[in-house]
C-alpha positions as semicolon CSV with decimal commas, in nm:
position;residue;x (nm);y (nm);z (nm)
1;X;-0,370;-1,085;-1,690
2;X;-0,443;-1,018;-1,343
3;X;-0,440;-1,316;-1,067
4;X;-0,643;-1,224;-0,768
5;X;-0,549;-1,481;-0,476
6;X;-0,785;-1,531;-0,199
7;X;-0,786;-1,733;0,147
8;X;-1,145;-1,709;0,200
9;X;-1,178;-1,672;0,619
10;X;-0,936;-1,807;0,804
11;X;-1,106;-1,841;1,115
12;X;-1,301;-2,119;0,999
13;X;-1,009;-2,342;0,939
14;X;-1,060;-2,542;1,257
15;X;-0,696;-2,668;1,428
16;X;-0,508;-2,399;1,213
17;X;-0,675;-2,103;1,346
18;X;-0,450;-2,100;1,651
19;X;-0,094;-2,169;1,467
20;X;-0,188;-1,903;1,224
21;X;-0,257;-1,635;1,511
22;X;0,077;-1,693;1,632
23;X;0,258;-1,678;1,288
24;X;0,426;-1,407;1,094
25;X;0,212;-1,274;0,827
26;X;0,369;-1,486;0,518
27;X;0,369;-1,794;0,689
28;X;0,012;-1,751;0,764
29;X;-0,079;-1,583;0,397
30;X;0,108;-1,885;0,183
31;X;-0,043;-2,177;0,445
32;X;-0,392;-1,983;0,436
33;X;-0,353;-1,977;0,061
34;X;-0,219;-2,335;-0,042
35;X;-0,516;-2,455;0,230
36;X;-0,815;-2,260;0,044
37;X;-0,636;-2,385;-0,323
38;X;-0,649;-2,737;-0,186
39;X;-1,008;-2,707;-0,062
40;X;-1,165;-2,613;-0,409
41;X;-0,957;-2,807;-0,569
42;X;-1,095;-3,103;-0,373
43;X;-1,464;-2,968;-0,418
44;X;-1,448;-2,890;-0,804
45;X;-1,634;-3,141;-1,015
46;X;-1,417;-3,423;-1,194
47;X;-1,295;-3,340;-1,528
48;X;-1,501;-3,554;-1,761
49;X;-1,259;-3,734;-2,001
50;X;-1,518;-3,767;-2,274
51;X;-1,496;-3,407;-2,329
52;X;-1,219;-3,212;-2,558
53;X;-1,106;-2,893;-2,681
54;X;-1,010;-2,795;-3,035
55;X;-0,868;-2,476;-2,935
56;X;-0,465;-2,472;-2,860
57;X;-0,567;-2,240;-2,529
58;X;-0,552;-2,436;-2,217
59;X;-0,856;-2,365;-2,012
60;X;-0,889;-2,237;-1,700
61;X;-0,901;-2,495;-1,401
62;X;-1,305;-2,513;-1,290
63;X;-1,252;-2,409;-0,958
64;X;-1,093;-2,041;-1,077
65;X;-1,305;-1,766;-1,226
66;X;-1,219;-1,571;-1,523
67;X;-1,412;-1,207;-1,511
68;X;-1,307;-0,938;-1,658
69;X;-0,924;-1,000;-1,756
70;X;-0,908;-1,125;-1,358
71;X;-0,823;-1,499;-1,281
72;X;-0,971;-1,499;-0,979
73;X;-0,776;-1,805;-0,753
74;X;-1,008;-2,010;-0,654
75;X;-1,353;-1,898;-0,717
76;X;-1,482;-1,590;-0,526
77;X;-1,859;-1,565;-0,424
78;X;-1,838;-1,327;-0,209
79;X;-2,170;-1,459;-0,072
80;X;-2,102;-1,511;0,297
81;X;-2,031;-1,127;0,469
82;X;-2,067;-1,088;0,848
83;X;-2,306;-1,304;1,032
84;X;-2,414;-0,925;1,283
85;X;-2,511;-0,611;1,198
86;X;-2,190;-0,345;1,084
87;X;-2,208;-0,170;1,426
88;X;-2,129;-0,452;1,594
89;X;-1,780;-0,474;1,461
90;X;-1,402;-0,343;1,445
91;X;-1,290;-0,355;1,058
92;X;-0,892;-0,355;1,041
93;X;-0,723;-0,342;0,720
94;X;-0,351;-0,327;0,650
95;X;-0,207;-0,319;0,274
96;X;0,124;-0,378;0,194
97;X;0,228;-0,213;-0,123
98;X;0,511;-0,482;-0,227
99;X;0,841;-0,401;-0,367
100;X;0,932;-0,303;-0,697
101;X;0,617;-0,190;-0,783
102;X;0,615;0,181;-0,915
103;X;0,438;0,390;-0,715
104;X;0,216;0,534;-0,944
105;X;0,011;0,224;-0,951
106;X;-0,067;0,277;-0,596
107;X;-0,379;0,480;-0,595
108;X;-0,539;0,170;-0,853
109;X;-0,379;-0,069;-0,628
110;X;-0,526;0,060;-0,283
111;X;-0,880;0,081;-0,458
112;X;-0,902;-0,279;-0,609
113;X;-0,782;-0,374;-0,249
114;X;-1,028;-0,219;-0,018
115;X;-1,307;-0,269;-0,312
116;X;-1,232;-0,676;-0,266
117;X;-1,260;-0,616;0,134
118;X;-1,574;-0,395;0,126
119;X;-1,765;-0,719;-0,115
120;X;-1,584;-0,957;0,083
121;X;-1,723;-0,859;0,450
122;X;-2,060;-0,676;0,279
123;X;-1,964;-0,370;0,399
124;X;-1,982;-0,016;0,301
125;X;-1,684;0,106;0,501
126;X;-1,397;0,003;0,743
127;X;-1,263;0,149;1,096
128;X;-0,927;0,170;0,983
129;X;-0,703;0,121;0,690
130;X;-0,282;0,099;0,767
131;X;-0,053;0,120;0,459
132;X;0,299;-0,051;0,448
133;X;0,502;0,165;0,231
134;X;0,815;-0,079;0,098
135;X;1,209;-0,033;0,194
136;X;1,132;0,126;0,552
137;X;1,217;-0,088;0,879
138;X;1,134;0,030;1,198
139;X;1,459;0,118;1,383
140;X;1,526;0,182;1,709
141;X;1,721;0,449;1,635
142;X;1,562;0,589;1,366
143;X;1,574;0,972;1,524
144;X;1,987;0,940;1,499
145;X;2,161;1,182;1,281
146;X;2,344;0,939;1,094
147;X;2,070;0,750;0,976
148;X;1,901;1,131;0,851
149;X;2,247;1,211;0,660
150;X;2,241;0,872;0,508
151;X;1,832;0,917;0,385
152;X;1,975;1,275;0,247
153;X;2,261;1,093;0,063
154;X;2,039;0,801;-0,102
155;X;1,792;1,111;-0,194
156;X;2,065;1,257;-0,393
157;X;2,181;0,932;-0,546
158;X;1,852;0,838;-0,616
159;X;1,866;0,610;-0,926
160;X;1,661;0,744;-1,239
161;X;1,707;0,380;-1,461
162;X;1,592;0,139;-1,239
163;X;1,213;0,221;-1,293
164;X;1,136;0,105;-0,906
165;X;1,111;0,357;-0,613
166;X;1,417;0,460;-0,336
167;X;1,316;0,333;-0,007
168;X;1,096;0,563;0,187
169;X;1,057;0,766;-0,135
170;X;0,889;1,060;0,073
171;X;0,767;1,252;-0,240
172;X;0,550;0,890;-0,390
173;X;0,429;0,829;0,056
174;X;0,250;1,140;-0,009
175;X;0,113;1,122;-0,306
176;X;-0,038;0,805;-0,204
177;X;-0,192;0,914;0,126
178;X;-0,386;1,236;-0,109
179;X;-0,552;0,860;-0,261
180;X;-0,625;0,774;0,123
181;X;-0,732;1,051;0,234
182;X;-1,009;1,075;-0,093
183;X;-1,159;0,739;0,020
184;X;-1,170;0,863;0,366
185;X;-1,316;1,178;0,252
186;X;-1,579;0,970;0,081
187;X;-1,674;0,719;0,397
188;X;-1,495;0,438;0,326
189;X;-1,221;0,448;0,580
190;X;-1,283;0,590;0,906
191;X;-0,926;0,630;1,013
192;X;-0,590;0,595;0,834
193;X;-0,247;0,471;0,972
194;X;0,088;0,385;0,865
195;X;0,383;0,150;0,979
196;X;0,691;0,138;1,061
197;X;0,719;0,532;1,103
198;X;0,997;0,662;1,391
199;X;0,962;1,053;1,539
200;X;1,127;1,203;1,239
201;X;0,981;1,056;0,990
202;X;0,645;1,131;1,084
203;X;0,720;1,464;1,193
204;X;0,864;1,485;0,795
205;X;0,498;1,329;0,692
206;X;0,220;1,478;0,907
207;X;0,271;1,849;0,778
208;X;0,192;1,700;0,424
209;X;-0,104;1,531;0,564
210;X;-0,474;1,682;0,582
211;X;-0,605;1,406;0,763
212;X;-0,350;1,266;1,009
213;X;-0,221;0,859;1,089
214;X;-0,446;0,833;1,343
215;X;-0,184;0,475;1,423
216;X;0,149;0,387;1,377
217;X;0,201;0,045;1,355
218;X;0,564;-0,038;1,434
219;X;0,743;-0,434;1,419
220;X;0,994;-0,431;1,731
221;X;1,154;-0,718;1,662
222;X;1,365;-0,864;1,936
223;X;1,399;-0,524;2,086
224;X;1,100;-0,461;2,342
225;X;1,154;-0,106;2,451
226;X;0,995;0,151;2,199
227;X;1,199;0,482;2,191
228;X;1,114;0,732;2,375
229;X;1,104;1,008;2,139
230;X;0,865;0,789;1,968
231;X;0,635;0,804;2,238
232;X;0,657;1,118;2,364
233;X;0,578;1,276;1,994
234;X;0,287;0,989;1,911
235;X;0,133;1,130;2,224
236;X;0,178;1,491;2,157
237;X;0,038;1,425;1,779
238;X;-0,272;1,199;1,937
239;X;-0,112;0,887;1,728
240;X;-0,197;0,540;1,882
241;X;0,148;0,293;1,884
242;X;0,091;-0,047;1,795
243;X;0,287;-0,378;1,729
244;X;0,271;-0,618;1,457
245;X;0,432;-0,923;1,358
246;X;0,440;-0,863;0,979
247;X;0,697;-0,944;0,706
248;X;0,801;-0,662;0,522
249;X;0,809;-0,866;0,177
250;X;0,508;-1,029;0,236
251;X;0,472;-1,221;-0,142
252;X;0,807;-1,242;-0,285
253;X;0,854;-1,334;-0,642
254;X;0,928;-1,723;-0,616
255;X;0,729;-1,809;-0,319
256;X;0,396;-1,640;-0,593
257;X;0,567;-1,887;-0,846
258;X;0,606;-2,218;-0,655
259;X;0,233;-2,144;-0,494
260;X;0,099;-2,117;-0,834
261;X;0,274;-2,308;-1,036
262;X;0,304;-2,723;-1,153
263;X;0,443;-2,962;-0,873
264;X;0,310;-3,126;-0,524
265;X;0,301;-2,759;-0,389
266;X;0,168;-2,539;-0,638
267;X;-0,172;-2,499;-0,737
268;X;-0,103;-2,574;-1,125
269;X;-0,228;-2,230;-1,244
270;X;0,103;-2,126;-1,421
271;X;0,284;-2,298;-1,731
272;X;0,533;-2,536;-1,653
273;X;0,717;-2,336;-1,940
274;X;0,685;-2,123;-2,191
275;X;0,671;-2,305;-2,491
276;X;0,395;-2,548;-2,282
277;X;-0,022;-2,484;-2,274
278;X;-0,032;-2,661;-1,926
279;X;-0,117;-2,324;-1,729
280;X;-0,087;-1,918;-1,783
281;X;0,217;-1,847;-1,919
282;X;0,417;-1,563;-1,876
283;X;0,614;-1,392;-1,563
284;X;0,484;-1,375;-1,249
285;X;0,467;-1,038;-1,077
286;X;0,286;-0,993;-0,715
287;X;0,176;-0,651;-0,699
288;X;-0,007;-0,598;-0,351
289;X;-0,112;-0,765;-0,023
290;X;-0,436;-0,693;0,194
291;X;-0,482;-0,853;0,533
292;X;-0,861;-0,761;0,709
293;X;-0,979;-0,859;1,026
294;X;-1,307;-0,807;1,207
295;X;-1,411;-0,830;1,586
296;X;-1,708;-0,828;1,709
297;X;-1,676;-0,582;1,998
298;X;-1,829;-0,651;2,286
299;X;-1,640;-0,987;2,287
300;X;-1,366;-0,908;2,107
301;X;-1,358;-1,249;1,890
302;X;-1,200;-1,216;1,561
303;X;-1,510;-1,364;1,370
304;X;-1,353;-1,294;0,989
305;X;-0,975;-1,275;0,920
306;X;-0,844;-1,337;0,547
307;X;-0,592;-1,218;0,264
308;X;-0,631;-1,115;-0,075
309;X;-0,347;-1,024;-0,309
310;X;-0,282;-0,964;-0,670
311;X;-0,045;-1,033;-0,918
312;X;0,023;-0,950;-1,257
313;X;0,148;-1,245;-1,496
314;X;0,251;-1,251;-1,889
315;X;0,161;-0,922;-2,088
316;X;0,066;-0,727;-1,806
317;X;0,442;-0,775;-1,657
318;X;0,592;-0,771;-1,995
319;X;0,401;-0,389;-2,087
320;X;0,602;-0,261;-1,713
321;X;0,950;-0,399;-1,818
322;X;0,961;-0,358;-2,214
């Protein structure tokens, strides 16, 4: 079964909406997403304890959704959109495909994403979509020839059992940007970018590419000086450098766990164990992360802001790993 989690907009949060602009992007996805479970939770109708079941399946909570094999966590209605016309705003969407997830779920995974943006905002399109690929870290020195011998080495070495991608797999980066570069064929993503790439790896990437990273969004860290190389060859290429303050495991394993399962903390969607009918039962297994944000131009306010994210739990998980 899939579990799609939602914050809702996070810019309507009130006192929160300036500690979350300052936070890294898990602090600010878990909070978001404990705050929106505790809100419909809050606003779901009592349970009425004249009423029983005489099936051994424990129902759904009534402020979750079930369509479609999707849980979706809480309710979606999708009714709200953006309050101005589509001109009037900047659309920015970055995915984060998580680790351990093969890559050829990718191109499924990058559609159900931007599809829950697109019905989210009411929007036929965004201004630009930037893909986290897993296992790459943006390095200072990424243009040194040690750290080139070493990629060439783990190529080599490359573990065939493991059933989970190398990190910066260049062979699967590609064949997910020919998915990208479909949907921006088709109008649905004006521009495409990437993160975390240093001078040789894009100049590896671009001349697989037929439609260029028009960004590179890279996390400095503590260090405050991008390299030069870098920005000499972004310049040359016509490739905007930007920052972020994004985790590169953005959903681990046990954080997806403790938010959704039994306890003060957890939302009670998952069984307490498996021989219990308290909740879903079955592994838990977070499969991809969207962030969108959109600004109204000409006052560049961030009117929407929110996460979804996905994860697979009980025979979905046990299909991958049997």
């Amino acid at each position: 079964m899939k579990l799609i989690l939602s914050t809702s907009n996070i810019m309507i949060s009130g006192e929160t909406v300036i500690r979350h602009l300052t936070e890294k992007s898990n602090v600010e996805l878990i909070n978001s997403l404990r705050a929106n479970f505790q809100a419909a939770q809050q606003s779901a109708p009592p349970k009425d304890p004249t009423i029983t079941t005489t099936t051994t399946t424990t129902p759904y909570p009534s402020w979750t959704t079930l369509h479609n094999d999707a849980l979706y966590i809480p309710t979606t209605t999708f009714t709200h959109g953006l309050s101005e016309d589509r001109p009037q705003y900047d659309i920015t969407v970055k995915l984060f495909y998580l680790p351990g997830i093969p890559a050829s779920r990718r191109c499924a995974h990058t559609r159900e994403a931007i599809d829950l943006v697109l019905k989210e905002l009411h929007v036929s399109s965004i201004d630009l979509l930037i893909v986290s690929f897993p296992g790459i870290l943006f390095d200072a020195d990424d243009d040194s020839e040690e750290e080139e011998e070493e990629e060439e080495e783990e190529k080599e070495e490359g573990s065939s059992d493991t059933g989970s991608e190398e990190p910066d797999d260049f062979d699967s980066m590609i064949q997910t940007w020919r998915t990208l570069e479909e949907l921006q064929s088709a109008g649905m993503i004006a521009q495409l970018g990437v993160a975390e790439f240093g001078s040789e790896r894009l100049a590896r990437f671009l001349p697989h590419t037929t439609v260029k990273p028009s960004v590179d969004q890279i996390n400095l860290k503590d260090c405050c000086v991008v390299p030069k190389s870098l920005i000499l060859y972004a310049r040359q290429e016509k490739i905007q450098l930007l920052t972020h303050n994004d985790c590169m495991d953005v959903l681990p394993v046990g954080t997806t766990r403790e938010l959704l399962g039994p306890g003060d903390r957890g939302a009670g969607i998952l069984a307490s164990s498996p021989e219990m009918q308290d909740g879903v039962a079955g592994d838990v297994e977070p499969q991809w992360v969207v962030k969108y944000t959109a600004v109204v131009k000409d006052r560049g306010v961030v009117e929407n802001k929110g996460y979804f994210a996905l994860a697979d739990v009980g025979s979905c998980v046990q299909e991958r790993s049997g």
